[in-house]
N, C-alpha and C positions, 0 to 999 in steps of 0.2 A: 702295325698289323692290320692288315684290309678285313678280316673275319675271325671272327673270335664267340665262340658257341660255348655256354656251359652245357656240361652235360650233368645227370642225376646225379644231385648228391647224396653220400651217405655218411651212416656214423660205424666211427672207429675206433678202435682203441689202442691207444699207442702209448711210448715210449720213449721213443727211438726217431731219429733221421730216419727216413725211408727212400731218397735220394741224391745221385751224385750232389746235386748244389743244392740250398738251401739258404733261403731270406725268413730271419725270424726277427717280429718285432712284437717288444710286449704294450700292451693295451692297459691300462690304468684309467681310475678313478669309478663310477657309476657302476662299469664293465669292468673284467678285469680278466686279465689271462695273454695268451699268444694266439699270434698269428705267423702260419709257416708256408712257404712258396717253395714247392718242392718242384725241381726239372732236374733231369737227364743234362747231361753234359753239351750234348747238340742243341737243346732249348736254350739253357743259357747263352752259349754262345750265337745263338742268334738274337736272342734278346740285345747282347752287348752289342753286334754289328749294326741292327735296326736301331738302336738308342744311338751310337757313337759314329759311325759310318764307316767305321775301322775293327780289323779281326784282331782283339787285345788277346794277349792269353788270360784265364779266368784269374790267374792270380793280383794281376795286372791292378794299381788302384782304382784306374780306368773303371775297370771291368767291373769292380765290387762297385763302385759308384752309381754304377748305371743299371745292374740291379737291385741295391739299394734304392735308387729315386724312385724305382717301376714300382717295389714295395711300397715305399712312403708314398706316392701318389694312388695307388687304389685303395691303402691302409686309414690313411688321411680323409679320406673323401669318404670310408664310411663312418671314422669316427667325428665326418661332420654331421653325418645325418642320424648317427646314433644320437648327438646330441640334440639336434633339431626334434627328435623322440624323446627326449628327455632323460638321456642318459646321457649326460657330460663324461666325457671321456678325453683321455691326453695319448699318445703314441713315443714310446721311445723311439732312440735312433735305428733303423737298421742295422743286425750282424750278419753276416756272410756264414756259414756251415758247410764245409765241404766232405761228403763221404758219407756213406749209410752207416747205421747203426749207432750215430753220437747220442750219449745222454741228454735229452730238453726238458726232463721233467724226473721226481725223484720215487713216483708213483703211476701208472699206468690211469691215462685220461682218457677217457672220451672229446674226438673230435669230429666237429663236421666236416668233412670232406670233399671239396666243390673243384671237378676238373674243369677244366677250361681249356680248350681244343680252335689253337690259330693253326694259319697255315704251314708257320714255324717246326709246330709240335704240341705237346699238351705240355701245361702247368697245373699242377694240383696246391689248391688252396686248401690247410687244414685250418681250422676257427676252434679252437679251445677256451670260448668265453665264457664268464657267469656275472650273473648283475650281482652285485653289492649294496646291501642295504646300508643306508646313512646310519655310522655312527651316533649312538645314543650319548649328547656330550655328559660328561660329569659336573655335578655340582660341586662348589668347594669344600675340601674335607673329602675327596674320593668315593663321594654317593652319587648315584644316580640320581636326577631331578625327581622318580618315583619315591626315594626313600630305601634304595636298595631293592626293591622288590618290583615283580616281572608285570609292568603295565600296562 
């Protein structure tokens, strides 16, 4: 893709898939939560043609591959810099979601919302992360190194 512009983003509250295709990869460790690449059925398949140089159908392994790697390759890249920040972070594998309205969550979240508008079409990045504070380890015997109590 020759151009590729985010446009404003916002926050939102969701649920639910809110596009034909969908790339959801979850985020662990420091950060923690999802990350979801939502396009229209013409995005995707341009996605797959520009990755593969072939018109797969979306079902296609092909097809899920190659917008999986799109995922893992902008996903990856910021949980290097999240960690280069100091949030160590790891990425699961990519899944594939086809169809609006699938369950991703079992409670209504807050995400951010970042479109990104190539000459393709738009993809909507939503970010549903939250830092994690390190674990307070226990001492032996099931206490806290405080002594049980909040220090």
């Amino acid at each position: 893709m020759k151009s590729v512009v985010a446009d404003k983003p916002q926050m939102r509250k969701a649920i639910v898939t809110l596009h034909a295709v969908n790339v959801v990869i979850g985020v662990m460790g420091s950060v923690q939560g999802i990350v979801v690449y939502g396009m229209e059925l013409a995005m995707a398949k341009g996605i797959i043609r520009s990755m593969t140089g072939s018109d797969y159908p979306i079902t296609d392994p092909m097809a899920e591959s190659a917008l999986g790697e799109l995922a893992n390759l902008i996903t990856g890249y910021a949980s290097g810099m999240l960690e280069s920040a100091g949030w160590p972070s790891r990425i699961s594998p990519p899944r594939i979601v086809r169809g609006t309205g699938v369950r991703f969550a079992p409670t209504v979240i807050n995400m951010l919302t970042v479109p990104i508008i190539t000459e393709i079409g738009q993809i909507k990045i939503y970010l549903a992360l939250r830092e994690v504070l390190p674990k307070v380890a226990e001492a032996p015997g099931g206490q806290s190194p405080t002594g049980g109590m909040a220090g």
